[in-house]
N, C-alpha and C positions, 0 to 999 in steps of 0.2 A: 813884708811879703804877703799877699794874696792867695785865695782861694784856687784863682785862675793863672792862666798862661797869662802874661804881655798881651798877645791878641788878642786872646778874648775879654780881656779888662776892656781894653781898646773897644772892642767889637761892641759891649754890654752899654759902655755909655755911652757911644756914637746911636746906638737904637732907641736908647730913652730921650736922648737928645733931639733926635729928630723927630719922635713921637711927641715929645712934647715942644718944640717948636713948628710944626706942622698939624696939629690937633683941630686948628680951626681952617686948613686948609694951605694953602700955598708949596712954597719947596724950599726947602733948606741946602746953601753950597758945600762944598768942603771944606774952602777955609773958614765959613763959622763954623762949621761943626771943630774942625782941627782947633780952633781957638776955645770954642764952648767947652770943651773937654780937655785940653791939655794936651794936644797929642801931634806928632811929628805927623804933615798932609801927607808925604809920600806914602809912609807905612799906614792910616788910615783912610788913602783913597782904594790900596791891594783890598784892604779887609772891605772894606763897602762893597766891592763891586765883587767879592767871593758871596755878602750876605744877599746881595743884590740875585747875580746867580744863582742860589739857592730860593728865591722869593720872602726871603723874610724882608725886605728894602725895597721901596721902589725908585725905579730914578727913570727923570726924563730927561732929554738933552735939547741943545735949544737955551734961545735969550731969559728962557722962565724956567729952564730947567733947573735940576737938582733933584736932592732926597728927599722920600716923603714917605708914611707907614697911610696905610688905605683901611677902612674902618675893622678886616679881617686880620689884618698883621698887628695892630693895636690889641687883638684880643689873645695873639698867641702868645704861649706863658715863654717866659724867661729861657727856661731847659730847653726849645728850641734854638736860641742863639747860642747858647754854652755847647750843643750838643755838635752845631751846624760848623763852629771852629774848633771846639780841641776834641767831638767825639764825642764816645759814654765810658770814657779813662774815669772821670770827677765819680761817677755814677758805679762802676763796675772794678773800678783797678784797685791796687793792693796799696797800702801806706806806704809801704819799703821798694814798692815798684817791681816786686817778686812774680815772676809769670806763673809761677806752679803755685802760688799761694789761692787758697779755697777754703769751703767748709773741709774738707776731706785732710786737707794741708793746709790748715793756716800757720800765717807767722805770727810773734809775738801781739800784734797790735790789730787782729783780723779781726774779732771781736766788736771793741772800743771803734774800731773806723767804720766798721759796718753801719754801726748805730748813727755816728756824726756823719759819714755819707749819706744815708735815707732822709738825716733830717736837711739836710744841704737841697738834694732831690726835691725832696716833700717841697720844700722854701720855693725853689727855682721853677718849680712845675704850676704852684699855687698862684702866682703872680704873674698878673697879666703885663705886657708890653705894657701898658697905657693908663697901666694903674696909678702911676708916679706925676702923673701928669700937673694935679693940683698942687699937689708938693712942691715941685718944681717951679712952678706959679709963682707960690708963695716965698720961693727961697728957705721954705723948711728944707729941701734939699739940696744937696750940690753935688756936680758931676766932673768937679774942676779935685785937683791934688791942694 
């Protein structure tokens, strides 16, 4: 199990994917993307076209249409896409899911996730959409299961 919801796992490598198959310009479809990544097209055409909405994606439609990240969505960090599907839950919420849990009222584990939250935060914030790109190139990455 993951850091993230379903959708935003979804959501995270349909962005890198298309950032770095689009890096040197052109537009990536759905079904590569649904194939690049692992991922059922109906349920990552919904999330595209929410990240789309939001401006983190761009799409154009049309015989050359498709997905594409433009040199400014390339430079936004990660924590925009995490933040733009599940929220700032990952960022602000309680390990036990407890709504009154605080500094004032923590639950046993308030502490300990604080810490592992900021460092998750710090990670997600620090790295750019477009960072991954070479990586990916190269096959030191993969965004497949």
């Amino acid at each position: 199990m993951g850091v993230f919801s379903k959708t935003c796992e979804y959501g995270i490598r349909a962005v890198l994917f298309i950032a770095h198959k689009t890096a040197s310009g052109g537009r990536v479809g759905i079904k590569e993307i649904a194939t690049g990544i692992d991922s059922p097209e109906h349920f990552l055409a919904k999330i595209l076209q929410d990240l789309s909405r939001k401006g983190l994606v761009q799409s154009a439609k049309g015989p050359n249409g498709g997905f594409y990240l433009d040199g400014k969505a390339l430079r936004r960090p990660l924590s925009e896409v995490v933040e733009a599907i599940d929220g700032d839950g990952l960022f602000t919420g309680c390990a036990l899911g407890l709504k009154q849990c605080s500094e004032i009222n923590p639950c046993p584990l308030h502490n300990q996730f604080k810490l592992i939250r900021t460092e998750i935060q710090d990670l997600l914030q620090n790295a750019e959409i477009g960072t991954f790109n070479n990586e990916l190139a190269l096959g030191i990455r993969s965004l497949k299961r």
